[in-house]
Backbone as XML, in Angstrom:
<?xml version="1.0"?>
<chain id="A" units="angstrom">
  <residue number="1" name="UNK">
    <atom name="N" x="98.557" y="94.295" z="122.629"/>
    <atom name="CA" x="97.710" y="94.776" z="121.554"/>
    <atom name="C" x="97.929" y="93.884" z="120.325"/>
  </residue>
  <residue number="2" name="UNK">
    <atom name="N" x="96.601" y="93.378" z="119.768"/>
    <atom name="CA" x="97.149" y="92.804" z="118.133"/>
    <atom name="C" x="97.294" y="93.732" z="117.169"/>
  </residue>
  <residue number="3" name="UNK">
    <atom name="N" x="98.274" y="93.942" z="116.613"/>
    <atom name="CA" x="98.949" y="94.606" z="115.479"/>
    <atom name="C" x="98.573" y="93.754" z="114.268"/>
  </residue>
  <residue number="4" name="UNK">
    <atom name="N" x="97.901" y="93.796" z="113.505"/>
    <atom name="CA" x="97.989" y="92.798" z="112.487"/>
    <atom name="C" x="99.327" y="93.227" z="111.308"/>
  </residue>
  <residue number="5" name="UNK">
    <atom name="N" x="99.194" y="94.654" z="111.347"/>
    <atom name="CA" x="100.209" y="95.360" z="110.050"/>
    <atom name="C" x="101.882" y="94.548" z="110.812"/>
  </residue>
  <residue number="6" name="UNK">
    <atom name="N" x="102.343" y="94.829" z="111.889"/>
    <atom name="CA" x="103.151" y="94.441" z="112.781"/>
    <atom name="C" x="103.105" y="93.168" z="112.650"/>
  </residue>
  <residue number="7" name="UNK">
    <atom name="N" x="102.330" y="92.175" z="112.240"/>
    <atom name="CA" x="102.630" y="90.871" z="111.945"/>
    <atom name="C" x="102.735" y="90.565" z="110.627"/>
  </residue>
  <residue number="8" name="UNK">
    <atom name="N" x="102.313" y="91.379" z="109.965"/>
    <atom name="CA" x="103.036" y="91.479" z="108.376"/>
    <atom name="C" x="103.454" y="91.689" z="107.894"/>
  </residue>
  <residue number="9" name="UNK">
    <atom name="N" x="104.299" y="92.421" z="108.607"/>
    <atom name="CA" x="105.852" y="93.100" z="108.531"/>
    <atom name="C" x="106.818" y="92.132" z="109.038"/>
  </residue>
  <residue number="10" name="UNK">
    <atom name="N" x="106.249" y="91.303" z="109.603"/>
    <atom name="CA" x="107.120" y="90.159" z="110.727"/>
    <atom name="C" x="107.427" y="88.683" z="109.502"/>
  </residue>
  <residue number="11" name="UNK">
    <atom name="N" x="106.325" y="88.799" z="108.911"/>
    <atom name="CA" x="106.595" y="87.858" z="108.329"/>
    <atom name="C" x="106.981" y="88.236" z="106.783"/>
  </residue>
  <residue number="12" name="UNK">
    <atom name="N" x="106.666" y="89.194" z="106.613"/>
    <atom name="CA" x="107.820" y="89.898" z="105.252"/>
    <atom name="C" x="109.167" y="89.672" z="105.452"/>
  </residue>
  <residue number="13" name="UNK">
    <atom name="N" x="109.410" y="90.118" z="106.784"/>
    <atom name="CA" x="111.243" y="90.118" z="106.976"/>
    <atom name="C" x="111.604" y="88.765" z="106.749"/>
  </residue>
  <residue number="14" name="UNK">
    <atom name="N" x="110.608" y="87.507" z="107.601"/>
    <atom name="CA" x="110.913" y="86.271" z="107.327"/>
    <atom name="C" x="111.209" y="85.994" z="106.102"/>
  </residue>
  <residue number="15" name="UNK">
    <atom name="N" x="110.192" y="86.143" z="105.393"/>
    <atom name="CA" x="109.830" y="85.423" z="103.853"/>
    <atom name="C" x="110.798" y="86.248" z="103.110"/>
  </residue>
  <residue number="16" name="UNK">
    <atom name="N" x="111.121" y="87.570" z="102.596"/>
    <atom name="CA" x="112.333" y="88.613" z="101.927"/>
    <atom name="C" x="113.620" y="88.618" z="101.875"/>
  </residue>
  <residue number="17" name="UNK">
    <atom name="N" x="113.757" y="88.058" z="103.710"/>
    <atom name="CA" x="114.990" y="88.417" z="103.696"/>
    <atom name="C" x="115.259" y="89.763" z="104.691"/>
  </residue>
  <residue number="18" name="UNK">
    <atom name="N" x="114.569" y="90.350" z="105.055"/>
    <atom name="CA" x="114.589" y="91.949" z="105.091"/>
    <atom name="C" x="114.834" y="92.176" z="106.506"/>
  </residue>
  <residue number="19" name="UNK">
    <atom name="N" x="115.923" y="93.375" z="107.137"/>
    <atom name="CA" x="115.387" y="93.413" z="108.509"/>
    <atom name="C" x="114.295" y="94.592" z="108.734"/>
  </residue>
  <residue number="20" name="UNK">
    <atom name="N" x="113.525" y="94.152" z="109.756"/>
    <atom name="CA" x="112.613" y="94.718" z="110.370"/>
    <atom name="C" x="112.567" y="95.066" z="111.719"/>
  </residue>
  <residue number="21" name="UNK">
    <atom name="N" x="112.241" y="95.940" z="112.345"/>
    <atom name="CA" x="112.300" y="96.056" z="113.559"/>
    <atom name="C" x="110.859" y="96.786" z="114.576"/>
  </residue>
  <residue number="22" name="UNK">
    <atom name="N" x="110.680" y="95.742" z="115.353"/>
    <atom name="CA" x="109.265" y="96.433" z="115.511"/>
    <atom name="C" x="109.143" y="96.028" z="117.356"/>
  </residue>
  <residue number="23" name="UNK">
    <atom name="N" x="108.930" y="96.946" z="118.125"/>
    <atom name="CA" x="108.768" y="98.054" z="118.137"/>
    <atom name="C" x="109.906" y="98.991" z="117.735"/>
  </residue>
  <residue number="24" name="UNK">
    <atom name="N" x="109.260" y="100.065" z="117.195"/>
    <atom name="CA" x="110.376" y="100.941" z="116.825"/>
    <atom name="C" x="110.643" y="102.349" z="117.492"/>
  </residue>
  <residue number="25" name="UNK">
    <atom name="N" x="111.561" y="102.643" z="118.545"/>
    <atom name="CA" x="111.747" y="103.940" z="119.506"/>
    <atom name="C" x="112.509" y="104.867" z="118.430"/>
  </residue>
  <residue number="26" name="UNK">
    <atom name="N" x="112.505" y="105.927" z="118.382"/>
    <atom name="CA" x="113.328" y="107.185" z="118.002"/>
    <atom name="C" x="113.968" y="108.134" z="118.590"/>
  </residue>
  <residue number="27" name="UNK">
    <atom name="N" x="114.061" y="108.519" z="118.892"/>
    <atom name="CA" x="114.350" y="110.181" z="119.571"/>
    <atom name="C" x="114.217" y="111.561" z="118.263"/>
  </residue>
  <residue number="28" name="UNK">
    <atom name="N" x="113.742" y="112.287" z="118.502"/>
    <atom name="CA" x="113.379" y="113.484" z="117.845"/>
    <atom name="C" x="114.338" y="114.410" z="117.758"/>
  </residue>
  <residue number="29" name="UNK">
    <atom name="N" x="114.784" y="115.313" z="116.814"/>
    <atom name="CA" x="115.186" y="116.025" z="116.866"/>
    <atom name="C" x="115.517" y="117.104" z="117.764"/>
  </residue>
  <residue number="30" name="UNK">
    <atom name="N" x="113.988" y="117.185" z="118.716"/>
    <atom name="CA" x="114.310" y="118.211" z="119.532"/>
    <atom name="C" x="113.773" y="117.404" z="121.044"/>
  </residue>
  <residue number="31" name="UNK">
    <atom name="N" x="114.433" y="115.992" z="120.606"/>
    <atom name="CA" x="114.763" y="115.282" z="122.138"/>
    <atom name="C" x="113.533" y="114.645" z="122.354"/>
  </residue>
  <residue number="32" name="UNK">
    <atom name="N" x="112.604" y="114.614" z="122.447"/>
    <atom name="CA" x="111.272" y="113.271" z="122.137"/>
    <atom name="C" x="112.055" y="111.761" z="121.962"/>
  </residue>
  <residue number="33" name="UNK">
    <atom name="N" x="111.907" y="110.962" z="123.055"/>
    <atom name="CA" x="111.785" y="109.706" z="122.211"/>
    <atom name="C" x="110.386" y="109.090" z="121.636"/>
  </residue>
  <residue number="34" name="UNK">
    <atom name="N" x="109.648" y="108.858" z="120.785"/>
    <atom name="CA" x="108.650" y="107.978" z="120.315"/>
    <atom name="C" x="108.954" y="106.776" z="119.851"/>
  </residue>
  <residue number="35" name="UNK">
    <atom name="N" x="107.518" y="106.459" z="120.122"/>
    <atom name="CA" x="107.250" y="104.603" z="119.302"/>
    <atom name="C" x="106.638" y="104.816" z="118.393"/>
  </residue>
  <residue number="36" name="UNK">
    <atom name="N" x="107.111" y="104.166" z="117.272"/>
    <atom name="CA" x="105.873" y="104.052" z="116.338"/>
    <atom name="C" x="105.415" y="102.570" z="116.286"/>
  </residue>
  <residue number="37" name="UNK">
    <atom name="N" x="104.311" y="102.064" z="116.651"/>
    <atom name="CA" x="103.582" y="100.818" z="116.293"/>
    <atom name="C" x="103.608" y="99.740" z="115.262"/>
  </residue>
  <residue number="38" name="UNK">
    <atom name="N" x="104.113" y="100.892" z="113.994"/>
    <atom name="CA" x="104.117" y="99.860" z="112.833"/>
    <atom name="C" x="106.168" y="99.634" z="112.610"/>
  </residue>
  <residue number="39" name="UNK">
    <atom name="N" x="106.927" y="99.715" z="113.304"/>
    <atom name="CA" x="108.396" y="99.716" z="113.418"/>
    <atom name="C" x="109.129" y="100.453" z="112.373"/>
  </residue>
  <residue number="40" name="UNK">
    <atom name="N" x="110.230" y="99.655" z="111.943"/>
    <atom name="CA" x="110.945" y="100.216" z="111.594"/>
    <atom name="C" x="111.912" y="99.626" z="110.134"/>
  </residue>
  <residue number="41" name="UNK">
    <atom name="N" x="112.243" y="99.709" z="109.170"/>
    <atom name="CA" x="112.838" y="99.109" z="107.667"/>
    <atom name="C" x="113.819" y="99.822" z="107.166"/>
  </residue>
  <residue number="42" name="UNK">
    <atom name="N" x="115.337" y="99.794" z="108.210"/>
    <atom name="CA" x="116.487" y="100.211" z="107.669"/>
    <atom name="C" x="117.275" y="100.306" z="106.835"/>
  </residue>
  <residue number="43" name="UNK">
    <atom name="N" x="116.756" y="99.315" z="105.642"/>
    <atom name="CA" x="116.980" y="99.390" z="104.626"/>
    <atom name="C" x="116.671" y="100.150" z="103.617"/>
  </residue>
  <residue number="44" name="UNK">
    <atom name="N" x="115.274" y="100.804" z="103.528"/>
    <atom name="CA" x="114.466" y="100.760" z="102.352"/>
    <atom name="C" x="114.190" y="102.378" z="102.831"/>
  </residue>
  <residue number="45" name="UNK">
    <atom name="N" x="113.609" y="102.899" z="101.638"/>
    <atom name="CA" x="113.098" y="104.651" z="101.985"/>
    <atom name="C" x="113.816" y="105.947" z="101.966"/>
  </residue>
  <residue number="46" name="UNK">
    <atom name="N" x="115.427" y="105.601" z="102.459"/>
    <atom name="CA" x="116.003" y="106.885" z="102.987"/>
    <atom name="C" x="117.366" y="106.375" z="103.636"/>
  </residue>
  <residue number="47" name="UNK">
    <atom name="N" x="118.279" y="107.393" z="103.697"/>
    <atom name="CA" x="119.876" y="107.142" z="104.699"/>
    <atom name="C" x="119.203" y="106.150" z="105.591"/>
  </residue>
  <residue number="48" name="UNK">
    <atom name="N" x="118.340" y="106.743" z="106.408"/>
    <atom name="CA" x="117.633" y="106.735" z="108.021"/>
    <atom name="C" x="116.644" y="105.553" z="107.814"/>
  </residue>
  <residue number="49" name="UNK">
    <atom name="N" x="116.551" y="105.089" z="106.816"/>
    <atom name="CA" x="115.414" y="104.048" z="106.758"/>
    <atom name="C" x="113.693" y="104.680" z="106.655"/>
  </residue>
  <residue number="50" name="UNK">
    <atom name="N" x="113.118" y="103.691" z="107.150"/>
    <atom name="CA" x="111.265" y="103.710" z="106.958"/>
    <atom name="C" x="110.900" y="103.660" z="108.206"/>
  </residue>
  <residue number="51" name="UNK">
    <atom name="N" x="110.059" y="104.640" z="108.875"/>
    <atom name="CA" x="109.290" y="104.470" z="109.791"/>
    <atom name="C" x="107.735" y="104.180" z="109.733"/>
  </residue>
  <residue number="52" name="UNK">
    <atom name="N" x="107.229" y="103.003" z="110.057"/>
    <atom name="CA" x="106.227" y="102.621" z="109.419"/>
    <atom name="C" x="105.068" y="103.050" z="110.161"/>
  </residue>
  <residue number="53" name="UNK">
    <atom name="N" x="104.126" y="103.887" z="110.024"/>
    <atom name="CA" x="102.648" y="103.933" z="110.922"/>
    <atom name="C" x="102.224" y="103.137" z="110.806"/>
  </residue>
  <residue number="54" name="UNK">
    <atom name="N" x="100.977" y="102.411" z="112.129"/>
    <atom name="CA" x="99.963" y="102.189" z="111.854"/>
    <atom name="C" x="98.596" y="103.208" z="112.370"/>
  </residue>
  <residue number="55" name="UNK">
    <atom name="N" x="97.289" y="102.427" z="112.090"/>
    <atom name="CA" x="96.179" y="102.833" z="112.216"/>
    <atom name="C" x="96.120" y="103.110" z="114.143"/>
  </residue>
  <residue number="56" name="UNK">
    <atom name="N" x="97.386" y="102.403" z="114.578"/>
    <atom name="CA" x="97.130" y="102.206" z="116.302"/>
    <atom name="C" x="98.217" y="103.793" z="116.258"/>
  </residue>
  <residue number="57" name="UNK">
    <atom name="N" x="99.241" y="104.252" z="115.764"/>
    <atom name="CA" x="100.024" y="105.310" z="116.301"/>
    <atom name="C" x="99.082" y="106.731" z="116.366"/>
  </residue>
  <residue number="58" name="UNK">
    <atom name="N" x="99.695" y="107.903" z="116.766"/>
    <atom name="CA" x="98.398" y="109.210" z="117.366"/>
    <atom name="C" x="98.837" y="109.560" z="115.659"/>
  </residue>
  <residue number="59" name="UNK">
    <atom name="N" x="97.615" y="110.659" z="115.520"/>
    <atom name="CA" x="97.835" y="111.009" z="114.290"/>
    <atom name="C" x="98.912" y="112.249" z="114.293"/>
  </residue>
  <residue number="60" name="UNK">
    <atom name="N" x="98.657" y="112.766" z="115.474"/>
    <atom name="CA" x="99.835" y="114.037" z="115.445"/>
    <atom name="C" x="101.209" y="113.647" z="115.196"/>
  </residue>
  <residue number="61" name="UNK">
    <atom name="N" x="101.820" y="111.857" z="115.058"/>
    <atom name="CA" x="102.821" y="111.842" z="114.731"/>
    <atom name="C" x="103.365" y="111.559" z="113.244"/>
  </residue>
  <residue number="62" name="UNK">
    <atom name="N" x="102.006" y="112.138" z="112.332"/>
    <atom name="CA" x="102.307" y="111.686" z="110.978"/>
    <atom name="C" x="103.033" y="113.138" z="110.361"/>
  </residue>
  <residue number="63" name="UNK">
    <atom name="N" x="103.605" y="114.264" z="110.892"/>
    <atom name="CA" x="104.785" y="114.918" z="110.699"/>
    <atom name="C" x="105.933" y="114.609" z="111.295"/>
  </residue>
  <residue number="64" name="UNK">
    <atom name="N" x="106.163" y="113.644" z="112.419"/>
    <atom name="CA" x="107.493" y="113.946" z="113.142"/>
    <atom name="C" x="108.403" y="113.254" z="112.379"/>
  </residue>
  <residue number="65" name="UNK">
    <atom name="N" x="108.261" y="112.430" z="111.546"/>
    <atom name="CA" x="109.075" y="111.574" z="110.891"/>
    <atom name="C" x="109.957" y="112.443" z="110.063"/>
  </residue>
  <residue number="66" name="UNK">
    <atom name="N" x="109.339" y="113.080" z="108.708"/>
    <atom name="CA" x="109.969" y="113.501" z="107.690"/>
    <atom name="C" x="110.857" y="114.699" z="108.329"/>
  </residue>
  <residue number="67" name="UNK">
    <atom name="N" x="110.383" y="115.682" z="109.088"/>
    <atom name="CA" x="111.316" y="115.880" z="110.182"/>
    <atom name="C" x="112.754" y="115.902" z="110.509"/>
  </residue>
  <residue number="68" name="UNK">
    <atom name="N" x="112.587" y="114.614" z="110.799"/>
    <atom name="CA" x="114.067" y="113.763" z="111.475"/>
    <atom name="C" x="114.495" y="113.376" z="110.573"/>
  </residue>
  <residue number="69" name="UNK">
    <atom name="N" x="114.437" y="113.012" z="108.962"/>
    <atom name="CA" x="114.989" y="112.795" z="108.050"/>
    <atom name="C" x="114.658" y="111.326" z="107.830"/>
  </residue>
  <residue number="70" name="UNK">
    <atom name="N" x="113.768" y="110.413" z="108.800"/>
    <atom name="CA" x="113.162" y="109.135" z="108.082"/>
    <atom name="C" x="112.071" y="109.469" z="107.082"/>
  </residue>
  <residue number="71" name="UNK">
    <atom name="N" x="111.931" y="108.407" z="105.808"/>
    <atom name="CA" x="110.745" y="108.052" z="105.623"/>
    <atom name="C" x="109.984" y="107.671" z="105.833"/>
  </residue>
  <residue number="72" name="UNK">
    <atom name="N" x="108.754" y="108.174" z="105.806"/>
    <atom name="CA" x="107.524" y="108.071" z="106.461"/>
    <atom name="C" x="106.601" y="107.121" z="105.546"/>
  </residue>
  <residue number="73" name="UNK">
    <atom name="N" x="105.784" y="105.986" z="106.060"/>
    <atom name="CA" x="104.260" y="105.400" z="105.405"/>
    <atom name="C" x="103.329" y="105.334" z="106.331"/>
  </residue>
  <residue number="74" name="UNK">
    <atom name="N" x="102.280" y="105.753" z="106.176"/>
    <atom name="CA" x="101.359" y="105.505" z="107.290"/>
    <atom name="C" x="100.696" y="104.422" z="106.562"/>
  </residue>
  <residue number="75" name="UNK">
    <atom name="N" x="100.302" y="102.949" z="106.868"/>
    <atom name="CA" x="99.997" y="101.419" z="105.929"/>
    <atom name="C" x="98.517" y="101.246" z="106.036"/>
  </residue>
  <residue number="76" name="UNK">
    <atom name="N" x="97.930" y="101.505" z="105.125"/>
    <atom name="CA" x="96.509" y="101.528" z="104.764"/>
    <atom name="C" x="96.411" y="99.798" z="105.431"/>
  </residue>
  <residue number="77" name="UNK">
    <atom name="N" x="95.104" y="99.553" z="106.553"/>
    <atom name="CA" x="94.840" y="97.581" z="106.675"/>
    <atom name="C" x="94.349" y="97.075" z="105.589"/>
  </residue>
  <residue number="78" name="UNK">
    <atom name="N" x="94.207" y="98.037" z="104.315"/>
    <atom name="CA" x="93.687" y="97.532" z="103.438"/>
    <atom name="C" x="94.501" y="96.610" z="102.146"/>
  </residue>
  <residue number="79" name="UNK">
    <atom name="N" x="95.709" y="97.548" z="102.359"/>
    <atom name="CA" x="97.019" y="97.108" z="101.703"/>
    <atom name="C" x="97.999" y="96.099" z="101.933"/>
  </residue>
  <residue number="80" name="UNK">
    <atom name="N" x="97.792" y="96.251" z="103.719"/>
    <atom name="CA" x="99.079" y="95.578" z="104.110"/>
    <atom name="C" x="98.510" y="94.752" z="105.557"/>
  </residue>
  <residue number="81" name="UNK">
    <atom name="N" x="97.266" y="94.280" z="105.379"/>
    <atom name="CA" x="97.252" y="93.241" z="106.142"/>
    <atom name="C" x="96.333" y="92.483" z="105.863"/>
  </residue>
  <residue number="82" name="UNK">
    <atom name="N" x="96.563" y="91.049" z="105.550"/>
    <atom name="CA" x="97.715" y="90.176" z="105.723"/>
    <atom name="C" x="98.762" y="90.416" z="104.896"/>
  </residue>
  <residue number="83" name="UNK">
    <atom name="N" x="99.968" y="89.756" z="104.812"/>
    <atom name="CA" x="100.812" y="90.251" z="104.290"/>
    <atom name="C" x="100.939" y="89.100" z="102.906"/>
  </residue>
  <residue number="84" name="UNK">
    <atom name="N" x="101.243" y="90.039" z="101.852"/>
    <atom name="CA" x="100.730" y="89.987" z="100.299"/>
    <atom name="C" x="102.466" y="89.622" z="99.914"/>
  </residue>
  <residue number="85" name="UNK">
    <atom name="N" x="103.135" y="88.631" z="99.418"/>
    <atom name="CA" x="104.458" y="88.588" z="99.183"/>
    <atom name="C" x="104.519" y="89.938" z="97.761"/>
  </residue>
  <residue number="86" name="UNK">
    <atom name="N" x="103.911" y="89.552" z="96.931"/>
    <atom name="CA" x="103.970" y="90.571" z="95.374"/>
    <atom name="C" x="103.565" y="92.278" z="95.699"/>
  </residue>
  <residue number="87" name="UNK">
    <atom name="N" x="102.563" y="92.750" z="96.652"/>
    <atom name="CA" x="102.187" y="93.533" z="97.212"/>
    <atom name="C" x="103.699" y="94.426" z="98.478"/>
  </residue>
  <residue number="88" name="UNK">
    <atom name="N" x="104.020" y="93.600" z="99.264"/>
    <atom name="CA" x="105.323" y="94.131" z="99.628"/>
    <atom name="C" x="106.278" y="94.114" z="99.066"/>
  </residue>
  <residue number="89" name="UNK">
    <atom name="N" x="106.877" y="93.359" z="97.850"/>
    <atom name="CA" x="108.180" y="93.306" z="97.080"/>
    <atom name="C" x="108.004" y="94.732" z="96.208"/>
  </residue>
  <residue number="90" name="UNK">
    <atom name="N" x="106.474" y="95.199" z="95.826"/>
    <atom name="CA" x="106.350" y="96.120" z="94.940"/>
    <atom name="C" x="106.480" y="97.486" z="95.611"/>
  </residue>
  <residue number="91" name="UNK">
    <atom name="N" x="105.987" y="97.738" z="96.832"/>
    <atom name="CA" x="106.189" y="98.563" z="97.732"/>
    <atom name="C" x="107.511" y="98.867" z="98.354"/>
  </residue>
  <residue number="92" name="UNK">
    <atom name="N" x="108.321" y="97.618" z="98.441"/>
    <atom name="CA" x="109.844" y="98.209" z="98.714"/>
    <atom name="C" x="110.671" y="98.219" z="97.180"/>
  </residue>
  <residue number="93" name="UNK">
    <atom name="N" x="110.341" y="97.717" z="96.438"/>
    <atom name="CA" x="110.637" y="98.236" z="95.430"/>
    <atom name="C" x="110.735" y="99.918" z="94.766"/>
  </residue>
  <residue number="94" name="UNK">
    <atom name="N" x="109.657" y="100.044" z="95.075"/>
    <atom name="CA" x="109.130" y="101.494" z="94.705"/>
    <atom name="C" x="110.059" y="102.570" z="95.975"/>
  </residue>
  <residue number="95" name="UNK">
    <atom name="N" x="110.096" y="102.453" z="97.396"/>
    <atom name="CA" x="110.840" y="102.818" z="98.189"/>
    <atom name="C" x="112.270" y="102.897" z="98.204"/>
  </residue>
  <residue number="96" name="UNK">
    <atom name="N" x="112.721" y="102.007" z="97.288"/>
    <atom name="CA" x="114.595" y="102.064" z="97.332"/>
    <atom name="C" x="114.922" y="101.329" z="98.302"/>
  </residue>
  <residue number="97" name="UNK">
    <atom name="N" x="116.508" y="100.817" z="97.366"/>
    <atom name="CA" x="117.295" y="100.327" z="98.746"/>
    <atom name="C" x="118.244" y="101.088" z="99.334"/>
  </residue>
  <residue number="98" name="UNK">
    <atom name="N" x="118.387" y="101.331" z="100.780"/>
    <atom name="CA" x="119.694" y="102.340" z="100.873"/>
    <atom name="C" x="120.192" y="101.345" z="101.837"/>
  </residue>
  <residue number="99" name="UNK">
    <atom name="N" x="120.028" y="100.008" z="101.902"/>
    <atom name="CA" x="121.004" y="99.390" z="102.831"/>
    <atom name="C" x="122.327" y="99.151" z="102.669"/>
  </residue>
  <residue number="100" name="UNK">
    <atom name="N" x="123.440" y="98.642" z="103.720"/>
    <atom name="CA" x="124.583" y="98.444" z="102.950"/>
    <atom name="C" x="124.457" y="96.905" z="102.360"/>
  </residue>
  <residue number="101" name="UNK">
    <atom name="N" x="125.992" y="97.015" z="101.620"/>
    <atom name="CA" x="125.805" y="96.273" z="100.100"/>
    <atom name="C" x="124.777" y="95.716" z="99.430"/>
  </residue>
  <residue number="102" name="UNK">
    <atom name="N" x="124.230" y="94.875" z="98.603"/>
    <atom name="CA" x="123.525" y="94.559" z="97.799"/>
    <atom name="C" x="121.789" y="94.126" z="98.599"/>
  </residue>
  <residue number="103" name="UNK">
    <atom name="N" x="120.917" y="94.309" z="97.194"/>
    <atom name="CA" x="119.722" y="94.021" z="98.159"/>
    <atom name="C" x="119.486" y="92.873" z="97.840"/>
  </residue>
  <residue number="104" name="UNK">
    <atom name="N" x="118.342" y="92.606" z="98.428"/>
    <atom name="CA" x="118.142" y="90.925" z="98.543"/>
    <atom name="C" x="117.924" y="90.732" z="96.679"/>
  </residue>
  <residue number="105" name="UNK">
    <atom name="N" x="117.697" y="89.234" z="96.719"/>
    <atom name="CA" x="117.828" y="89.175" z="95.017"/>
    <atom name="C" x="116.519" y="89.517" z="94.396"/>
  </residue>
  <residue number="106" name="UNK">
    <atom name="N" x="115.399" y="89.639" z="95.137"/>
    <atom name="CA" x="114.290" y="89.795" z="94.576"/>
    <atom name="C" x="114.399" y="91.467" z="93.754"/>
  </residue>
  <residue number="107" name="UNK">
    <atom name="N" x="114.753" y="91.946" z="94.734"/>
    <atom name="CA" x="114.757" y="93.628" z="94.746"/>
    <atom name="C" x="114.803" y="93.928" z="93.211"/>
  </residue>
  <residue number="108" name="UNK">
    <atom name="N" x="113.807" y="94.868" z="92.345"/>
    <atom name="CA" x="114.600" y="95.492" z="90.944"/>
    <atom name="C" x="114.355" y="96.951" z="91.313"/>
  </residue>
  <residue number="109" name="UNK">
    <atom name="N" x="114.326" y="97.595" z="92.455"/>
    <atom name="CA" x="113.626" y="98.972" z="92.242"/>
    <atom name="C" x="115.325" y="99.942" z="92.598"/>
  </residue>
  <residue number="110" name="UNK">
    <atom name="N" x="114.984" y="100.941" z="92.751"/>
    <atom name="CA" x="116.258" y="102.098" z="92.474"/>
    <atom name="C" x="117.391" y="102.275" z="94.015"/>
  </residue>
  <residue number="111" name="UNK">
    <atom name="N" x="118.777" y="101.796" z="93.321"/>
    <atom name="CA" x="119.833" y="101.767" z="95.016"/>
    <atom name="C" x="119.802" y="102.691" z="95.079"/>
  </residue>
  <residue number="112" name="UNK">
    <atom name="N" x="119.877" y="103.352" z="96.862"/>
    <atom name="CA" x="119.912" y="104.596" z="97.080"/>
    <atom name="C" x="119.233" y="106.097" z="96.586"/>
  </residue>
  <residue number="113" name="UNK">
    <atom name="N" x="118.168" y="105.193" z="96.251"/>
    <atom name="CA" x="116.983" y="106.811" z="95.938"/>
    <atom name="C" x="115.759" y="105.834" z="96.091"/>
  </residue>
  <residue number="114" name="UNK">
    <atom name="N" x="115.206" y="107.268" z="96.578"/>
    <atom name="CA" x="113.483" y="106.920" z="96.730"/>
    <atom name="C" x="112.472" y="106.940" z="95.698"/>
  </residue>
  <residue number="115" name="UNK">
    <atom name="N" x="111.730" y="106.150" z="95.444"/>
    <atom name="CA" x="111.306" y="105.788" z="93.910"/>
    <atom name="C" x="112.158" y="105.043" z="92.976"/>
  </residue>
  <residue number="116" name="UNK">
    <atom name="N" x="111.211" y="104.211" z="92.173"/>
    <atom name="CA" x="112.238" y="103.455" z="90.950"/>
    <atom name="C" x="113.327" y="103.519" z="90.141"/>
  </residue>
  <residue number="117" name="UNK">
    <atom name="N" x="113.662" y="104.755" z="90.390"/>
    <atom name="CA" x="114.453" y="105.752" z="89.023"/>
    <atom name="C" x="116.209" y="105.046" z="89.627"/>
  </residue>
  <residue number="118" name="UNK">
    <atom name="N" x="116.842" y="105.079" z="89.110"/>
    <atom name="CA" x="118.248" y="104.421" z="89.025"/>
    <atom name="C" x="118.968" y="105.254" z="90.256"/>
  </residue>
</chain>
């Protein structure tokens, strides 16, 4: 399948610095494993990281995330494909870093919380 969001996530990690992981499997809380299409950003969002939708995942899985304690984006193709360097730095910005030690140097948005706030 072409993923275009999945290739702009591919080349964010390149160009950032960032890991990414795509495809991305889970297991559910109550034992489900799923894929989500648009992967996965262990850094950014939450303890648990970002689970990223795309327009290709079912829609019934746009609750299972928050759920399990990931953060959830479902990525508008309008936003995030092709991939925009100022457009994703502002978006993980806004998401937080919760990776371990320091974030990449670009990063100014909030360690360990979701949203900008300190």
């Amino acid at each position: 399948m072409n993923n275009p969001a999945a290739q702009a996530w591919i080349e964010a990690s390149r160009d950032l610095g960032i890991r990414y992981i795509h495809p991305y499997t889970f297991t559910t809380k109550d034992g489900r494993s799923l894929t989500t299409t648009g992967g996965s950003l262990p850094d950014f969002g939450s303890p648990h990281g970002t689970l990223l939708r795309t327009r290709f995942d079912p829609e019934w899985m746009d609750d299972i995330e928050e759920a399990d304690c990931y953060f959830s984006s479902g990525l508008s193709p309008f936003n995030y494909e092709p991939y925009s360097r100022e457009h994703f730095i502002e978006t993980l910005n806004d998401w937080g870093w919760f990776g371990d030690g320091p974030p990449p140097s670009w990063f100014t948005g909030g360690i360990r919380c979701h949203g900008r706030g300190a």
